[in-house]
matplotlib code that plots the C-alpha trace (Angstrom):
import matplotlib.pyplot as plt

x = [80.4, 84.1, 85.9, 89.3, 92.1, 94.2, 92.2, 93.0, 90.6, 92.1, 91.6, 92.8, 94.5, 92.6, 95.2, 98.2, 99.0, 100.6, 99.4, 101.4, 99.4, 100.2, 97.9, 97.0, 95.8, 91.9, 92.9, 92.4, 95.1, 96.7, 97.0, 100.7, 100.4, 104.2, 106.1, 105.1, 109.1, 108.1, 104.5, 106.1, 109.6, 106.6, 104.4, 107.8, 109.0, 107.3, 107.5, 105.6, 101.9, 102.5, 102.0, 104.6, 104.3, 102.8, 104.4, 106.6, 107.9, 111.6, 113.7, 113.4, 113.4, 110.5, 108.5, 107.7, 105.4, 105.8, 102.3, 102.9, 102.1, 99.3, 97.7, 97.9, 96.1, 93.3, 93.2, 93.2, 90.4, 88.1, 88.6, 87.2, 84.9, 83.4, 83.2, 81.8, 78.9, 78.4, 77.8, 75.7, 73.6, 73.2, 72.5, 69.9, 68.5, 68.3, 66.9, 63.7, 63.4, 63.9, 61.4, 58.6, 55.7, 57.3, 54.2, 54.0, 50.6, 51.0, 53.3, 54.7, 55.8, 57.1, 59.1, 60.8, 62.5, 65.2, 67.4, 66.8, 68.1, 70.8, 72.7, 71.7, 73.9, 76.8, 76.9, 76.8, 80.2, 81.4, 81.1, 82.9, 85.8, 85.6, 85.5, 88.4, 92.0, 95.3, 95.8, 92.8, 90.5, 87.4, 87.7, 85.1, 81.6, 82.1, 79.6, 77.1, 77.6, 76.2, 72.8, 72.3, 73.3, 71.0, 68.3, 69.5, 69.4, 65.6, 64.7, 66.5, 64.7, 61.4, 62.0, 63.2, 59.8, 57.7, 59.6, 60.5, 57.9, 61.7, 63.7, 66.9, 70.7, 72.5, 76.5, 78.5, 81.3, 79.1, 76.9, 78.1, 76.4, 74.6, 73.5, 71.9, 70.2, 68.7, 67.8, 66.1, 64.1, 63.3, 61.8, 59.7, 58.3, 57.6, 55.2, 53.3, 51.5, 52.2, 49.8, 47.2, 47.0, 46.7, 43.9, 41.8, 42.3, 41.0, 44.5, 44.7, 47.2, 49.8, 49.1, 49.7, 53.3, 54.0, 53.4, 55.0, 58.3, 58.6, 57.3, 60.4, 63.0, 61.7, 62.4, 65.3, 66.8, 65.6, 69.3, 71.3, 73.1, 72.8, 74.2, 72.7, 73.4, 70.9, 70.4, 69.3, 66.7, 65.4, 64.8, 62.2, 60.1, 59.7, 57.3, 54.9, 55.1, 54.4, 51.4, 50.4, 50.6, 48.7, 45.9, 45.6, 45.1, 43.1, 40.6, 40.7, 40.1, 37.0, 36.0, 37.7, 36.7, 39.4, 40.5, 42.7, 44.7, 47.1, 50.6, 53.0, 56.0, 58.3, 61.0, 60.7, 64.1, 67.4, 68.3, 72.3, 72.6, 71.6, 73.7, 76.6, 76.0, 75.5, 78.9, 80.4, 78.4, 79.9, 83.2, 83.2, 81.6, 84.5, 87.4, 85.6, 85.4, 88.5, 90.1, 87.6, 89.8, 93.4, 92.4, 91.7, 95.3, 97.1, 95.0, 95.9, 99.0, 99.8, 97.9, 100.2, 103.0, 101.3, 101.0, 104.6, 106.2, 103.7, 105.8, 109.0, 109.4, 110.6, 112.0, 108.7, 106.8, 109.1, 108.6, 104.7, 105.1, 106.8, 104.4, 101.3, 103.2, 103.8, 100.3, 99.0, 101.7, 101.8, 98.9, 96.0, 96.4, 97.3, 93.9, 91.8, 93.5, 90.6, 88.0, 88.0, 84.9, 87.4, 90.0, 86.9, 85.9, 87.8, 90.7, 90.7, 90.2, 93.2, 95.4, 94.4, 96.2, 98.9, 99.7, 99.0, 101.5, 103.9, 103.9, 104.3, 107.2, 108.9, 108.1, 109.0, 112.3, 113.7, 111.1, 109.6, 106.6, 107.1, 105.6, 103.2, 106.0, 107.6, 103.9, 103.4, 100.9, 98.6, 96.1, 95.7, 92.2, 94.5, 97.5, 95.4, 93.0, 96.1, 97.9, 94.6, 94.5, 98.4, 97.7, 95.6, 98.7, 101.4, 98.5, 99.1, 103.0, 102.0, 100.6, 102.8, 105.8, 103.4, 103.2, 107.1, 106.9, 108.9, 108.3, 110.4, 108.6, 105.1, 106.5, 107.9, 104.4, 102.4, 105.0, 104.0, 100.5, 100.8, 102.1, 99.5, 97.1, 98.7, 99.3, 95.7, 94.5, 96.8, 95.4, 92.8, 91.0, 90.5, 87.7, 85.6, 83.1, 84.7, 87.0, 85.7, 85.4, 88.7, 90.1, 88.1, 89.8, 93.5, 92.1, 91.0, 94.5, 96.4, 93.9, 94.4, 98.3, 98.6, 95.9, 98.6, 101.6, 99.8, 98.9, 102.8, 103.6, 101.4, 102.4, 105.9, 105.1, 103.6, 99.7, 98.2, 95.0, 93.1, 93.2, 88.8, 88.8, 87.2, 87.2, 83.5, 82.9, 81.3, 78.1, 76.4, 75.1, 71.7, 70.2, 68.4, 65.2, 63.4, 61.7, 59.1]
y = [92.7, 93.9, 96.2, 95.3, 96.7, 97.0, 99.0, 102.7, 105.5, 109.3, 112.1, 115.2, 117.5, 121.5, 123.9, 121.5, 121.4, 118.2, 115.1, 111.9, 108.8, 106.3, 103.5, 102.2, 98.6, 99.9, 100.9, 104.4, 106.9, 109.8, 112.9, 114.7, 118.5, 118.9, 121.6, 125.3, 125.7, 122.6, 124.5, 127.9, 126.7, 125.1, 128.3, 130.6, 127.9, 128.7, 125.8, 123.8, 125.8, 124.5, 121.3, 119.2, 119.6, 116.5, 113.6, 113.0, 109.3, 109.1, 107.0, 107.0, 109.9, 111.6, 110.6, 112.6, 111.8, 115.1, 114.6, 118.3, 116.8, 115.0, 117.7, 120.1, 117.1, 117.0, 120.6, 120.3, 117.7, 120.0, 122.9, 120.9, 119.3, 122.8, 124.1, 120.8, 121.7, 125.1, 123.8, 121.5, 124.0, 125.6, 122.9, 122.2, 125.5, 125.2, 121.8, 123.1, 125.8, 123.6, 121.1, 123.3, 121.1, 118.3, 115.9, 116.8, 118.1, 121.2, 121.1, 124.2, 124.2, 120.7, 121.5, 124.8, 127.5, 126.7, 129.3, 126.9, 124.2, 126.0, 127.1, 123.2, 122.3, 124.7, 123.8, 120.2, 120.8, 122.7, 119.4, 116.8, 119.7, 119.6, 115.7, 115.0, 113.6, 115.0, 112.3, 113.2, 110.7, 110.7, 111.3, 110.4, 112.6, 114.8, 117.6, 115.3, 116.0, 112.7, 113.0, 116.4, 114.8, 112.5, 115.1, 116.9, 113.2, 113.0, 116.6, 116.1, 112.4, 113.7, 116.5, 114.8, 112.6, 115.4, 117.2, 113.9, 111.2, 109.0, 108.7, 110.8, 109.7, 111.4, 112.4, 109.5, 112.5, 114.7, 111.8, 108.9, 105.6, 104.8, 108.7, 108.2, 105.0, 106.5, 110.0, 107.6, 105.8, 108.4, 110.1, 107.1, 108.0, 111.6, 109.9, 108.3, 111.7, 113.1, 109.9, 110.8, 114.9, 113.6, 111.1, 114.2, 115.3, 111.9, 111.8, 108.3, 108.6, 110.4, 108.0, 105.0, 106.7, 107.0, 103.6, 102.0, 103.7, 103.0, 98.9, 99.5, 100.7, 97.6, 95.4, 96.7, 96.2, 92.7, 92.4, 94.2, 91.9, 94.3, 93.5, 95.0, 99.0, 101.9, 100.8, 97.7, 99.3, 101.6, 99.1, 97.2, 100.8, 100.7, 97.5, 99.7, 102.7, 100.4, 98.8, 102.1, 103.3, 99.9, 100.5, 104.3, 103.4, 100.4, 102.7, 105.2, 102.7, 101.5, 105.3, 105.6, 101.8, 99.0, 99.8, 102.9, 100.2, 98.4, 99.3, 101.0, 98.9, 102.6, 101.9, 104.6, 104.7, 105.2, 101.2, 101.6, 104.4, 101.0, 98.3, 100.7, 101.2, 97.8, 96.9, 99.3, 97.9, 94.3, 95.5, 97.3, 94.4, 91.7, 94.2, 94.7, 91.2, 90.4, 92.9, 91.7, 88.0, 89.8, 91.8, 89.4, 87.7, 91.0, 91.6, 87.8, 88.6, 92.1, 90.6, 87.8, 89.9, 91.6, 88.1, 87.6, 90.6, 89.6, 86.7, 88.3, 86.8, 90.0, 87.9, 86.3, 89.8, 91.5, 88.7, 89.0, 92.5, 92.5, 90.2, 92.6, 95.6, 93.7, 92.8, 96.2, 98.5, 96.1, 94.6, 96.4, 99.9, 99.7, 97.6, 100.3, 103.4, 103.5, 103.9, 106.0, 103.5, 100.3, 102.0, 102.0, 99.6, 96.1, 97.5, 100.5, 98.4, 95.9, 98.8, 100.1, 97.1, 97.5, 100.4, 99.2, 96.4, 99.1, 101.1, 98.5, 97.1, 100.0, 101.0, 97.5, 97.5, 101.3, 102.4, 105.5, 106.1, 106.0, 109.4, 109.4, 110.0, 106.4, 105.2, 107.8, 105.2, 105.0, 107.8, 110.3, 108.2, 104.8, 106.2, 107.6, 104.1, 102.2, 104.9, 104.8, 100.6, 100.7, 101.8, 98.8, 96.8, 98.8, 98.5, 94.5, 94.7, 97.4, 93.9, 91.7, 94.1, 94.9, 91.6, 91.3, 94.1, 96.2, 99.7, 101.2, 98.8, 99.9, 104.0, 103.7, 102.0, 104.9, 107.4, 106.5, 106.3, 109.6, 110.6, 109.3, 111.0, 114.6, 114.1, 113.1, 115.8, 118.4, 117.7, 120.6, 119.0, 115.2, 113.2, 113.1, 111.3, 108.7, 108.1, 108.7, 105.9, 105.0, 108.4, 107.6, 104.1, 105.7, 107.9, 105.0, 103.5, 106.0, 105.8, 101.9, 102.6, 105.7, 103.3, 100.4, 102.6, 104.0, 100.0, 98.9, 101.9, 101.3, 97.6, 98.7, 100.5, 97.4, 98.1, 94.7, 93.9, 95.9, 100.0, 99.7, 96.7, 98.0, 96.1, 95.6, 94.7, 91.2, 90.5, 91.0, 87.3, 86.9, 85.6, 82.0, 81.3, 79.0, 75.9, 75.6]
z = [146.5, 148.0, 146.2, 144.5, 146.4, 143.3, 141.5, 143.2, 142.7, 142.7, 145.2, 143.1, 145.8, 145.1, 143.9, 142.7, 138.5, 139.4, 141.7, 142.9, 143.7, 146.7, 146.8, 150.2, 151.5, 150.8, 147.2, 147.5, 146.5, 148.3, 146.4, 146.8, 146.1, 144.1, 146.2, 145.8, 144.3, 141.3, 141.0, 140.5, 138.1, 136.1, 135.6, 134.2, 131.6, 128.8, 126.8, 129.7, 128.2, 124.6, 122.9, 121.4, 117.8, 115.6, 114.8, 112.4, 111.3, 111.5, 109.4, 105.4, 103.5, 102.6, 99.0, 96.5, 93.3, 90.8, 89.1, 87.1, 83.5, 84.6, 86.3, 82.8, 81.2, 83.2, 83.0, 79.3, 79.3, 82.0, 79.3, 76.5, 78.5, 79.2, 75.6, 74.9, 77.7, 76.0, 72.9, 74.4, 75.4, 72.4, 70.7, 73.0, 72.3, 68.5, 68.5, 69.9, 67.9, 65.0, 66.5, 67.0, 68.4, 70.4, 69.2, 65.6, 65.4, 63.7, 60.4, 60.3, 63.6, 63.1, 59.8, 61.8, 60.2, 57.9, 59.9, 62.8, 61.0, 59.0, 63.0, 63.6, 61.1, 61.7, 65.2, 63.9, 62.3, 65.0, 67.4, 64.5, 64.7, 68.6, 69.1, 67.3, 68.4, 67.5, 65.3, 63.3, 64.3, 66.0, 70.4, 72.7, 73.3, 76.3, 77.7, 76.6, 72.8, 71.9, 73.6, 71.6, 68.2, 68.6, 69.2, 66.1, 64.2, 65.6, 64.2, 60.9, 60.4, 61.1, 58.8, 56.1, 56.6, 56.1, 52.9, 51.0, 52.6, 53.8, 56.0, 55.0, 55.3, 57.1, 56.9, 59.1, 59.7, 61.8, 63.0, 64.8, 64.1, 67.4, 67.4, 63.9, 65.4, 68.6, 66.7, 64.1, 66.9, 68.5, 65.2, 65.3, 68.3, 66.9, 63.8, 66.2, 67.2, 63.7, 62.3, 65.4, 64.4, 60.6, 61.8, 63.0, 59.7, 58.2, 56.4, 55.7, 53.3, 55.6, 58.4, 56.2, 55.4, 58.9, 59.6, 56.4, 57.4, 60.7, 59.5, 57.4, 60.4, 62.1, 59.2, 58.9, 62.3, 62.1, 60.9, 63.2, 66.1, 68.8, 72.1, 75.4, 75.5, 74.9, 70.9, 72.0, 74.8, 72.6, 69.6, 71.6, 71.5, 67.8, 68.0, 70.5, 68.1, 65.0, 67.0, 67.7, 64.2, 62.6, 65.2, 64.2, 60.7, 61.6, 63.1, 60.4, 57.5, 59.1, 58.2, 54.8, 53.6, 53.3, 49.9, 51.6, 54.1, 51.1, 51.9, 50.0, 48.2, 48.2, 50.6, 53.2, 54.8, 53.0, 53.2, 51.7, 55.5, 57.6, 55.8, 56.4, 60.0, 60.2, 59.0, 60.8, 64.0, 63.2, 62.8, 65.8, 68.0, 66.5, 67.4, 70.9, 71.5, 70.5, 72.8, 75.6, 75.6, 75.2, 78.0, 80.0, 79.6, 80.3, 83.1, 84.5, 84.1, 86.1, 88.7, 89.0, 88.9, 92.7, 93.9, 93.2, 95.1, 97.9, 97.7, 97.8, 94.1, 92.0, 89.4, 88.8, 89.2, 87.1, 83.5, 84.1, 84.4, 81.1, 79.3, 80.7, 79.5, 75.7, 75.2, 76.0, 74.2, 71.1, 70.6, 72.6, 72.4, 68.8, 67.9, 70.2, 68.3, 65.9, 67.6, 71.1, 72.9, 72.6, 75.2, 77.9, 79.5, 79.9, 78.3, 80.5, 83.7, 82.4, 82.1, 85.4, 86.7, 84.7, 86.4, 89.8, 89.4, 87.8, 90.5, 93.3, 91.6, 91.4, 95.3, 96.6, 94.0, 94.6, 97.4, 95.5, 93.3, 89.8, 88.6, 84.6, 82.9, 83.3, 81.6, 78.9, 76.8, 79.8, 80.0, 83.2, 84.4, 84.1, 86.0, 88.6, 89.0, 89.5, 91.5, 94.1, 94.3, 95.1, 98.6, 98.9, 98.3, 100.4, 103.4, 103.0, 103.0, 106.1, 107.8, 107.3, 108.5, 111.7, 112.5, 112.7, 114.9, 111.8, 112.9, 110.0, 107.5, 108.7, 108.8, 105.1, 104.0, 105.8, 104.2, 100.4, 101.2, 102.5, 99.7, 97.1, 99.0, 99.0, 95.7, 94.3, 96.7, 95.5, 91.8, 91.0, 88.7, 90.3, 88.4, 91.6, 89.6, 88.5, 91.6, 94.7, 96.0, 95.7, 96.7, 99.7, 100.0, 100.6, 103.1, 105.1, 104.2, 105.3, 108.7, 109.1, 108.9, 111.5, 114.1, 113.0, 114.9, 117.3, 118.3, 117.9, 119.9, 122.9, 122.4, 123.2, 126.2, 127.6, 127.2, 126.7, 124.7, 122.4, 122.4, 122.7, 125.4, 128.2, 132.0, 132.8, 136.6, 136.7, 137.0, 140.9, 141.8, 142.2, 145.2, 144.5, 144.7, 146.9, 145.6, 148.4]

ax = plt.figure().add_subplot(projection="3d")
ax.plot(x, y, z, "-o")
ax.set_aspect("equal")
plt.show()
């Protein structure tokens, strides 16, 4: 195979900072030592040994986003978030005092001390003071409150069981209503190996109460409409721990005779504490779905507000932008104000957009970022959702301006994306948890753009084809074979 001539290959002269190339008919290339005067000007200028310093885009002035407020919030919310922890842990630490013997085998241990229970119950009322809003109504578990409540529900059920032979109610300001149904399950649980120590005392009377109260949870339930969410996984345990219980006191009656196995007709759960949760439950579930199908046309609606400055259509953006902002300010957040697990969710995501479309329409209208303070009703996790998808959007107008060769348009689009991300890294107290994957997402953006210029840039200087296409030699033909 002959060599192409017009590819030259480079003799580098020993000795010379600088070469000069002359390529000849065979494709090779000369090597030019610069003079010894260039060599030696070049080794006393001092600026020659140092590297240019990094780019910066030109054009455009530089944006800001002041995210001070925001950041004091989230500071606020990792402080209580942290008491909420420590009380966490000690409530951790009482309950199993309180509990004694996990299984229920030995009473006394079982019962606990009443000191146990008497901290139990102050740090009880320590938590309903902790977990509640400014405006006086309840706020949202953090710290993992609720999954020592329901602990302290389980101890306090079971207790009550063993002093009063029922189920006790319980006080719906310090326990929430799904707390007081998973700490009541889970007290089921705990009879199941209360009725199995009481069987190896022959107790047949105790087992029989057991199982008649947890017959009775059961029956109750039967009217509950619960949709899928831990209550709903944990209910279908109680018909395995009633099984259990009827064939513990199926076994023992064959020892104490069948006149022993007639239930009891004394209800042994307060039934007035369930009908209330119930209702409560109900309520709750209509107002959620309810806000589930608003949602969903406020959400429609900020996402065709995007669409529209994609399409150059502000007028358009901006009355869909106003009917989004309507149906969450008057109608949405107003319904969701009474209870702090309707904000999550759909709403939460639908507001997310909201702010997304807020923000883009402000960038594409005035070219800057519009900082919290311009969205007070949205919270910091909302702003900061929609803050993150905007660079996803600016990246799209960053394509479409790249592919009018608009090196201005691209500059000002990596510009605010640089800017969301020093911003969002700047925060000390970023929900890493909850966004990282989308913090992650504007650092790829902010990637995509720079690789963007650096392509326009090398398109300019007449580079042809893609930065990672490499010139493979072709293939060496293969001699044929002979058919003889």
């Amino acid at each position: 195979m002959t060599s192409n001539p017009f590819v030259p290959t480079t003799r580098y002269a020993l000795g010379a900072s600088k070469i000069t190339t002359t390529a000849t008919k065979q494709g090779e290339v000369e090597a030019q030592p610069l003079p010894k005067r260039a060599r030696m000007e070049e080794d006393t200028d001092p600026a020659a040994n140092l590297p240019a310093p990094p780019y910066t885009l030109n054009g455009g002035s530089p944006v800001h986003l002041p995210l001070g407020p925001l950041c004091d919030s989230l500071a606020s919310e990792e402080k209580l978030r942290e008491a909420s922890a420590e009380l966490s842990n000690e409530l951790s630490a009482v309950v199993a005092r309180a509990r004694g013997s996990a299984g229920g085998w030995a009473e006394g241990a079982a019962v606990g001390s009443e000191s146990a229970f008497d901290e139990m119950d102050t740090l009880m009322r320590r938590c309903a003071n902790l977990e509640v809003g400014a405006d006086g109504r309840p706020a949202r578990r953090r710290g993992g409150i609720n999954w020592r409540m329901e602990e302290c529900v389980r101890a306090l059920v079971f207790r009550g069981f063993i002093a009063t032979g029922k189920f006790p109610a319980l006080d719906p300001v310090l326990v929430r209503d799904e707390e007081y149904l998973l700490g009541t399950f889970g007290a089921a649980q705990d009879l199941v190996g209360y009725a199995m120590g009481r069987a190896v005392a022959l107790d047949f009377a105790s087992v029989s109460m057991a199982r008649d109260a947890v017959n009775d949870v059961l029956a109750v339930m039967l009217e509950f409409d619960l949709r899928n969410g831990p209550v709903r996984k944990r209910y279908d345990g109680l018909k395995y721990a009633l099984k259990r219980l009827e064939t513990i006191s199926y076994e023992l009656s064959s020892v104490r005779g069948p006149t022993d196995a007639v239930r009891s007709v004394v209800s042994r759960i307060h039934a007035p504490s369930f009908d209330a949760v119930r209702v409560r439950m109900e309520e709750f579930d209509a107002k959620r779905e309810s806000i589930i199908k608003r949602t969903r046309d406020a959400q429609k609606a900020a996402k065709h507000a995007i669409f529209a400055l994609h399409r150059n259509d502000p007028t358009a953006a901006s009355s869909k932008l106003e009917h989004c902002r309507a149906l969450l300010h008057d109608e949405l957040f107003p319904a969701a104000a009474s209870d702090p697990a309707l904000r999550y969710g759909a709403l939460a995501a639908a507001a997310e957009e909201y702010a997304e479309a807020a923000l883009f329409f402000t960038w594409t209208a005035e070219g800057r970022l519009a900082p919290p303070s311009e969205m007070p009703s949205l919270t910091p996790e909302e702003y900061l959702g929609g803050l993150c998808d905007l660079t996803g959007e600016i990246g799209r107008v960053a394509v479409a301006r790249g592919t009018a060769r608009d090196d201005e348009g691209v500059g000002a689009c990596l510009r605010a994306n640089v800017a969301v991300l020093g911003a969002i890294e700047g925060i000390e107290y970023f929900p890493q948890r909850k966004f990282k994957g989308k913090a992650d997402a504007v650092r790829q953006s902010v990637q995509k753009l720079q690789h963007m210029l650096y392509e326009m840039a090398l398109s300019r200087a007449g580079r042809v084809g893609s930065v990672l296409e490499v010139q493979l030699p072709p293939p060496e033909s293969k001699p044929e074979a002979n058919e003889n």
